[in-house]
C-alpha positions as CSV (number, residue, x, y, z in Angstrom):
1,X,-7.4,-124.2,-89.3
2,X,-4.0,-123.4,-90.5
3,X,-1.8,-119.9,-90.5
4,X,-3.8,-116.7,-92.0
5,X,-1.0,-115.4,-94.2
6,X,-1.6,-111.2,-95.0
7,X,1.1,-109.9,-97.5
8,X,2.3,-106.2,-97.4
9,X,1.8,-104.3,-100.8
10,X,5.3,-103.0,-101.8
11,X,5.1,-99.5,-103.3
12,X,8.4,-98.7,-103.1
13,X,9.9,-101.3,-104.8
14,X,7.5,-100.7,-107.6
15,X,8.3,-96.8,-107.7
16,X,12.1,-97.7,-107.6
17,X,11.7,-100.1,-110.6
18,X,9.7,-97.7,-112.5
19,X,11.9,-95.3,-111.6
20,X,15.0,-97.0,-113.3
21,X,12.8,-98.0,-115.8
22,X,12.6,-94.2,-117.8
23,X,15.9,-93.5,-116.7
24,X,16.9,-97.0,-118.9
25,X,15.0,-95.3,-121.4
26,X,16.1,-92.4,-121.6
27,X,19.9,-93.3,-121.3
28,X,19.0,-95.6,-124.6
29,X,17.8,-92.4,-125.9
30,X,21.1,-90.2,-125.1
31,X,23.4,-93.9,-126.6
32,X,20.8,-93.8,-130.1
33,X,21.7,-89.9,-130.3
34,X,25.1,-90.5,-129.8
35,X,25.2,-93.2,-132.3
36,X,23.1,-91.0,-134.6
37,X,25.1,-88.0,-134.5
38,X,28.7,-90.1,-133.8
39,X,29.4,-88.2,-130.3
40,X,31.4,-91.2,-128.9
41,X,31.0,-89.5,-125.2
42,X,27.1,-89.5,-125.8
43,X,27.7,-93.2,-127.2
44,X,29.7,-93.6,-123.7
45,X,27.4,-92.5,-121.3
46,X,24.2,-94.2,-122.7
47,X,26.0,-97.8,-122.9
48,X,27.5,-97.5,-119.1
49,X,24.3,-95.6,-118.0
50,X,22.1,-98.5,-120.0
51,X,24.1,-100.9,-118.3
52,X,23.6,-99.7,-115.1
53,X,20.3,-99.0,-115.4
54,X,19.4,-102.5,-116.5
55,X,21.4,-104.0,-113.2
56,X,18.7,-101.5,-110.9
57,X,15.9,-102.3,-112.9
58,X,16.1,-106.2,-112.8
59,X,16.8,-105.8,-108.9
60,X,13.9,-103.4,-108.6
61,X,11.8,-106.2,-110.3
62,X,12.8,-109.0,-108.1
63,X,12.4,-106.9,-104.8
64,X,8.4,-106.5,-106.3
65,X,8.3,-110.0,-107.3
66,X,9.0,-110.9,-103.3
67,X,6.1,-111.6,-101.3
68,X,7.0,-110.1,-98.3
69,X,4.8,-111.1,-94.9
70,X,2.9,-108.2,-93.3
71,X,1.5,-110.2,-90.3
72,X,1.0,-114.1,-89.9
73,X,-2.0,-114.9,-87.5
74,X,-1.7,-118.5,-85.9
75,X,-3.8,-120.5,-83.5
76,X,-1.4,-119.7,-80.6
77,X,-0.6,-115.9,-81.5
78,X,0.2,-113.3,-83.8
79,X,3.4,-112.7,-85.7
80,X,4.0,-109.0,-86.5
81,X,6.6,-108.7,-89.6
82,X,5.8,-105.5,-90.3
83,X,8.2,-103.2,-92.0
84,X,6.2,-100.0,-91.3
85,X,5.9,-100.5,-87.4
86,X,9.1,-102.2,-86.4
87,X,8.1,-105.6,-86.2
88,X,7.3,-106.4,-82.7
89,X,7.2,-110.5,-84.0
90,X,5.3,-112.9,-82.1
91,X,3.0,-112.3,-80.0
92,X,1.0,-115.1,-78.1
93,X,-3.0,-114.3,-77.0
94,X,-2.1,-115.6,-73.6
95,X,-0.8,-111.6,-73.4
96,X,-3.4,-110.0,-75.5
97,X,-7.1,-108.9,-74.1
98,X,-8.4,-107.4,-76.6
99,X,-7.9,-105.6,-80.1
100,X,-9.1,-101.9,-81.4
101,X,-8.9,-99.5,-84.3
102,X,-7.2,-96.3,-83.3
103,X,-6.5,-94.0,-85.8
104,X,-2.5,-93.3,-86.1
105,X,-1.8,-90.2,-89.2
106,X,-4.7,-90.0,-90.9
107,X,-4.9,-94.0,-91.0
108,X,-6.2,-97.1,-89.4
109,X,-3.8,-99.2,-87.1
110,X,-4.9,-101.7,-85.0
111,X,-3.7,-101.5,-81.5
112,X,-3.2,-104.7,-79.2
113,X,-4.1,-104.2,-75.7
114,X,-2.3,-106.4,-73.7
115,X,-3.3,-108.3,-70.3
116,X,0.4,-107.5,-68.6
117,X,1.9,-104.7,-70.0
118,X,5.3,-104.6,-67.9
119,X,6.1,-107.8,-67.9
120,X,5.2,-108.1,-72.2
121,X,7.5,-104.9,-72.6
122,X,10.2,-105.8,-70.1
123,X,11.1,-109.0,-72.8
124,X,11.1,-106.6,-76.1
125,X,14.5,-105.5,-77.6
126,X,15.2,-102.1,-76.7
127,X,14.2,-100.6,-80.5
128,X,10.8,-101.8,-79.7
129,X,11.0,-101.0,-76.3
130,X,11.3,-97.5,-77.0
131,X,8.4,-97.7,-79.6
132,X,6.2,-99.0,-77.2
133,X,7.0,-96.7,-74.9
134,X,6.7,-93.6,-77.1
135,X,2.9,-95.6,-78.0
136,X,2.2,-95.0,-74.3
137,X,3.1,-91.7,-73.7
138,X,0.9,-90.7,-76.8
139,X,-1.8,-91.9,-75.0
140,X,-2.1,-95.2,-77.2
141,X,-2.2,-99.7,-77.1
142,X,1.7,-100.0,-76.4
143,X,1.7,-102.2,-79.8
144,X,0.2,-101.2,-82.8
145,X,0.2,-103.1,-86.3
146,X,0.4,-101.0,-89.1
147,X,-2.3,-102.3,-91.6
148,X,-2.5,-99.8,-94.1
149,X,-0.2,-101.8,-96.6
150,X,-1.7,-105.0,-96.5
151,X,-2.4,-106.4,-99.8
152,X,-5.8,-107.0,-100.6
153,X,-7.1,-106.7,-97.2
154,X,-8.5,-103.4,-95.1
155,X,-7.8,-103.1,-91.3
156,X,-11.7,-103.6,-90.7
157,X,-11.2,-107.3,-92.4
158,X,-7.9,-107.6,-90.1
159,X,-9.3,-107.0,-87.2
160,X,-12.2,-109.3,-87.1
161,X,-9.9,-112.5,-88.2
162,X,-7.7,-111.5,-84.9
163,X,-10.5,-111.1,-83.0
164,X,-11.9,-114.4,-84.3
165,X,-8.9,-116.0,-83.7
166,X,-8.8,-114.6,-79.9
167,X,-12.2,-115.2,-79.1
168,X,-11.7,-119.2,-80.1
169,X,-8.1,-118.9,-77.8
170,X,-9.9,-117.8,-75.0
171,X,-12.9,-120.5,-75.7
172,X,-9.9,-123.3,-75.9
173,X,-7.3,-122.5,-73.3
174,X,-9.3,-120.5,-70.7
């Protein structure tokens, strides 16, 4: 069994591109009035504000074009790339115990309960130490993937190939 790639949806990049999208429009709008009514500052303004807007838009279009890795779930661990969470990148199920759904703003993450805490957050870089620590003091798993823009795929889904993917660890190596 190989790598289970999950791919994170990327709104933003697809509100940005819309975004410069009308304003492209509507700068070919102001240029065509200009034109139409021979206002060479109108004429001005649409070509340098069409121009510009092209640039964004084409950029806007290759950031949604990029797949971009939410989580990558190997035989030996997990790999968090998340955007939304901070990215706490790989880790291996030797440290993990178990998974769970905990709810986190009115949506699903799943937390990652870990066998050794101290010694798993005493190796983090200090961003993600401080996540992990606020995690704990709100009472939840010190590492928490945030699922809820994960392409295709809901945290119920997520959870069960993790826990799969545990369970056949623990059957291997322990």
């Amino acid at each position: 069994m190989g790598d289970i790639i999950i791919e994170e949806t990327n709104h933003r990049a697809f509100a940005i591109s819309l975004a410069n999208f009308f304003m492209l429009v509507a700068f070919i709008a102001i240029l065509i009035y200009g034109i139409m009514k021979e206002n060479k500052l109108y004429v001005t303004i649409g070509i340098l504000a069409a121009l510009t807007f092209i640039v964004g838009f084409v950029i806007a279009i290759s950031q949604v074009l990029k797949e971009k890795k939410l989580l990558i779930i190997s035989m030996d661990g997990v790999n968090d790339c998340s955007s939304a969470g901070g990215g706490f990148g790989f880790i291996s199920y030797k440290e993990i115990k178990e998974f769970v759904i905990i709810p986190h703003y009115n949506t699903e993450t799943i937390g990652i309960i870990l066998e050794n805490r101290r010694e798993f957050m005493s190796k983090l870089a200090h961003p993600n130490w401080k996540l992990a620590k606020r995690n704990l003091y709100l009472k939840q798993p010190a590492i928490q993937i945030h699922t809820e823009l994960a392409k295709d795929m809901e945290s119920e889904d997520i959870l069960t190939l993790l826990q799969k993917r545990l369970r056949d660890y623990k059957r291997l190596y322990e």
